[in-house]
ZAMARGU-4260 file (C-alpha; in steps of 0.2 Angstrom, whole numbers, plus 5000, padded with zeros to 4 digits):
<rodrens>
0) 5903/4476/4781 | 5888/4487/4777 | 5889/4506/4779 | 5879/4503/4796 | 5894/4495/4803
5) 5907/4504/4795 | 5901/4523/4799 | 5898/4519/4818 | 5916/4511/4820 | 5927/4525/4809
10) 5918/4537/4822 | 5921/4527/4837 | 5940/4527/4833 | 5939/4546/4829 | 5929/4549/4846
15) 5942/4539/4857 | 5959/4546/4848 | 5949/4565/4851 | 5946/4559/4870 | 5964/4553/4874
20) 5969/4569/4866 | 5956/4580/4877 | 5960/4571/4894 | 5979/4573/4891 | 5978/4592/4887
25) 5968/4593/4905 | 5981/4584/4913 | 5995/4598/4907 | 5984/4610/4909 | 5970/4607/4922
30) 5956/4617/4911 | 5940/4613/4915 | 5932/4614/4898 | 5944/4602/4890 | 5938/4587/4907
35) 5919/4590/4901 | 5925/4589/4884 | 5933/4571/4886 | 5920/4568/4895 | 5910/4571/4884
40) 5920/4562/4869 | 5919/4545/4877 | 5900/4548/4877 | 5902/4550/4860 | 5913/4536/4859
45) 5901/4526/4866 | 5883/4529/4858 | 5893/4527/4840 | 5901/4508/4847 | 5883/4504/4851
50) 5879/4508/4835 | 5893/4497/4828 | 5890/4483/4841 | 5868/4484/4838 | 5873/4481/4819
55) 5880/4465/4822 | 5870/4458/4838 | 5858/4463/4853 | 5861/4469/4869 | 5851/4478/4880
60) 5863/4485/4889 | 5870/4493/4874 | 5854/4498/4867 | 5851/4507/4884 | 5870/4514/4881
65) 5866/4520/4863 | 5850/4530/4867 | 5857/4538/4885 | 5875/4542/4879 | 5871/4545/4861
70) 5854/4552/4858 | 5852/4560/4873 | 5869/4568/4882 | 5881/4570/4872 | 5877/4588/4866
75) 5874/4592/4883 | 5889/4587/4891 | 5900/4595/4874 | 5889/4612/4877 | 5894/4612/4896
80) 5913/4611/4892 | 5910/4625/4881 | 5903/4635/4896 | 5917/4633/4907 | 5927/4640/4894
85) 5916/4654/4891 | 5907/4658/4908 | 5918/4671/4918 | 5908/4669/4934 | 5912/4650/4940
90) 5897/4648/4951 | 5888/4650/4933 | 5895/4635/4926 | 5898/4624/4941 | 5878/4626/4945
95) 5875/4622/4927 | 5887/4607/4928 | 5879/4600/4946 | 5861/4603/4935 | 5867/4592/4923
100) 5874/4579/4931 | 5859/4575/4941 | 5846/4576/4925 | 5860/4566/4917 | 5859/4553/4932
105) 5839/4555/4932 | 5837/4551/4913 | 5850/4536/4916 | 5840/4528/4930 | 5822/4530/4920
110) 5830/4524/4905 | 5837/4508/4911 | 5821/4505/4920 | 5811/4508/4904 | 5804/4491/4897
115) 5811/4484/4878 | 5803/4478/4865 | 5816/4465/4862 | 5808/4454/4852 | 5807/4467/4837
120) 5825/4469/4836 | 5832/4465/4817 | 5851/4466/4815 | 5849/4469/4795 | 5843/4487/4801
125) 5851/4502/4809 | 5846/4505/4826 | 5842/4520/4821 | 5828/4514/4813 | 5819/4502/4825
130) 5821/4513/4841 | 5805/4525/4842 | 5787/4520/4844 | 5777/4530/4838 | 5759/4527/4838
135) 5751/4541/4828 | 5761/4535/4814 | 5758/4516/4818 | 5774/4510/4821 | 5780/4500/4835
140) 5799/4502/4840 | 5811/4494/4853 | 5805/4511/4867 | 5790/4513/4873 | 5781/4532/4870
145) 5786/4542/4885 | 5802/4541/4896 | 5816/4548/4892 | 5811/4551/4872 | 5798/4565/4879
150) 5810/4575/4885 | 5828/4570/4879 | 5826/4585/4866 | 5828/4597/4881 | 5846/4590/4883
155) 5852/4591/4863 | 5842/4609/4864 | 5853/4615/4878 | 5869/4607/4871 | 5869/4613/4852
160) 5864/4631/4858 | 5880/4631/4869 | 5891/4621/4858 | 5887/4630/4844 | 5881/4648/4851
165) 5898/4649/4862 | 5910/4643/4844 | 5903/4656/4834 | 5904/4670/4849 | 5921/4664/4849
170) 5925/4665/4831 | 5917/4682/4830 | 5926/4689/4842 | 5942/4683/4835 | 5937/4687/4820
175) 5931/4708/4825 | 5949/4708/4834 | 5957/4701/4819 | 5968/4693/4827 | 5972/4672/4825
180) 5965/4666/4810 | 5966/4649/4811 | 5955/4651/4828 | 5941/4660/4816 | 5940/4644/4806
185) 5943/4632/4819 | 5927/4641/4828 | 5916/4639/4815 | 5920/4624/4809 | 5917/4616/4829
190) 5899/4625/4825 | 5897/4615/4811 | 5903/4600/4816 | 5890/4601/4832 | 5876/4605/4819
195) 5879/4590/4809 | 5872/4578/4821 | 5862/4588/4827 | 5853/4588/4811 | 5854/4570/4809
200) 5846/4567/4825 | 5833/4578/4819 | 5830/4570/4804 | 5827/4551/4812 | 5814/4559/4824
205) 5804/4564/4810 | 5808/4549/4801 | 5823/4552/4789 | 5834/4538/4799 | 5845/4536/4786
210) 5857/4550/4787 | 5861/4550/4807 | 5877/4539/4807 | 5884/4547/4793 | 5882/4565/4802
215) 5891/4556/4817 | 5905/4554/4808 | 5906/4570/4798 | 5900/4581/4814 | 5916/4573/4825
220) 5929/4572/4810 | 5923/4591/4808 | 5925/4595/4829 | 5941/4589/4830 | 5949/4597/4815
225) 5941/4613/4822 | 5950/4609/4839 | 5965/4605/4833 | 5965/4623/4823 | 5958/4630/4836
230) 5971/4627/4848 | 5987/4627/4836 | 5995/4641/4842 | 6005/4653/4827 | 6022/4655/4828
235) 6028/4672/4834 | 6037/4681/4822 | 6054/4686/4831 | 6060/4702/4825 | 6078/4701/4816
240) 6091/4708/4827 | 6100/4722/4819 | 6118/4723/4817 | 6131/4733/4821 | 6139/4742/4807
245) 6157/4747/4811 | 6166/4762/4804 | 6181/4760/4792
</rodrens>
């Protein structure tokens, strides 16, 4: 199998672990963060098994997947969880969430709406590669100009700067407090894991394709190690109890 195929699946597998490990925390704990965040996960889960799955055959129906779940919400929807950890006032983030949701459902309708170029699609290249038209530069891709593409940025915009803002507010405020120093690191390193793709999908719109899938799988290798510290809690130290001395 080429790296095309075997970056996409490693991070699938990552993706759905993190998920199952996500949605089982929410159901000890009901927090509302850690729902979005599976949420959130599966999404992730799902635009990197399009990848895999695009690698070997077409689908449009995967295709459609790849670009809504992976290109286009994932960051949003990890930013949000990151919100309703952070945002005191509920209204804020429940308004946020019910904004989301229906640009989400908005962007899903004109996307599977939106006409393929089917007949360009080569299985010896990533998707990654073949998705975008763009006609100042000459090229003709599997989407169409327009659509979703013209404004997916605004999603991944509002999803890094929450994702990433609201992980290194977090670790700075651990960190001024110095208290729980493996919440410091884990912070910064969810920060740097939601850069990573982030910076991979900025690299394929300008046409530097070739290092998206490996900045999947290092951006959600990195999140979930950052969780995992993140969220270990330190052992207390018990103070030893003294004992009595008794007189001769």
């Amino acid at each position: 199998m080429s790296l095309s195929t075997l970056l996409p699946l490693a991070s699938t597998i990552i993706s759905a672990v993190f998920a199952v490990i996500l949605l089982r925390r929410y159901a000890q704990r009901k927090g509302k963060h850690l729902l979005i965040w599976g949420i959130a996960m599966i999404m992730y889960g799902l635009g990197t098994f399009a990848e895999f799955y695009l690698s070997l055959a077409w689908n449009a129906t995967i295709f459609r997947l790849w670009y809504l779940c992976g290109a286009t919400l994932v960051a949003a929807w990890l930013g949000q969880g990151t919100v309703y950890l952070l945002v005191r006032k509920p209204r804020v983030a429940d308004t946020l969430l019910v904004v989301l949701t229906i640009a989400s459902v908005f962007a899903a309708v004109q996307l599977f709406a939106t006409p393929l170029n089917e007949s360009l699609f080569n299985p010896s290249l990533p998707i990654s590669q073949q998705y975008a038209t763009n006609s100042a530069r000459g090229i003709v891709g599997l989407m169409p100009e327009g659509g979703v593409r013209s404004y997916s940025f605004l999603f991944n915009i509002y999803g890094t700067v929450a994702l990433v803002g609201g992980a290194l507010y977090s670790a700075y405020i651990f960190w001024r407090k110095r208290i729980m120093p493996q919440r410091v690191l884990g912070n910064v390193l969810i920060a740097l894991g939601g850069l990573s793709p982030a910076l991979g999908g900025t690299l394929a719109r300008i046409g530097a394709t070739e290092f998206l899938y490996l900045s999947e799988l290092i951006g959600v290798v990195v999140i979930f190690i950052g969780f995992r510290l993140a969220t270990t809690q330190q052992p207390e130290t018990v103070p030893a109890t003294p004992v009595a001395t008794q007189s001769a």
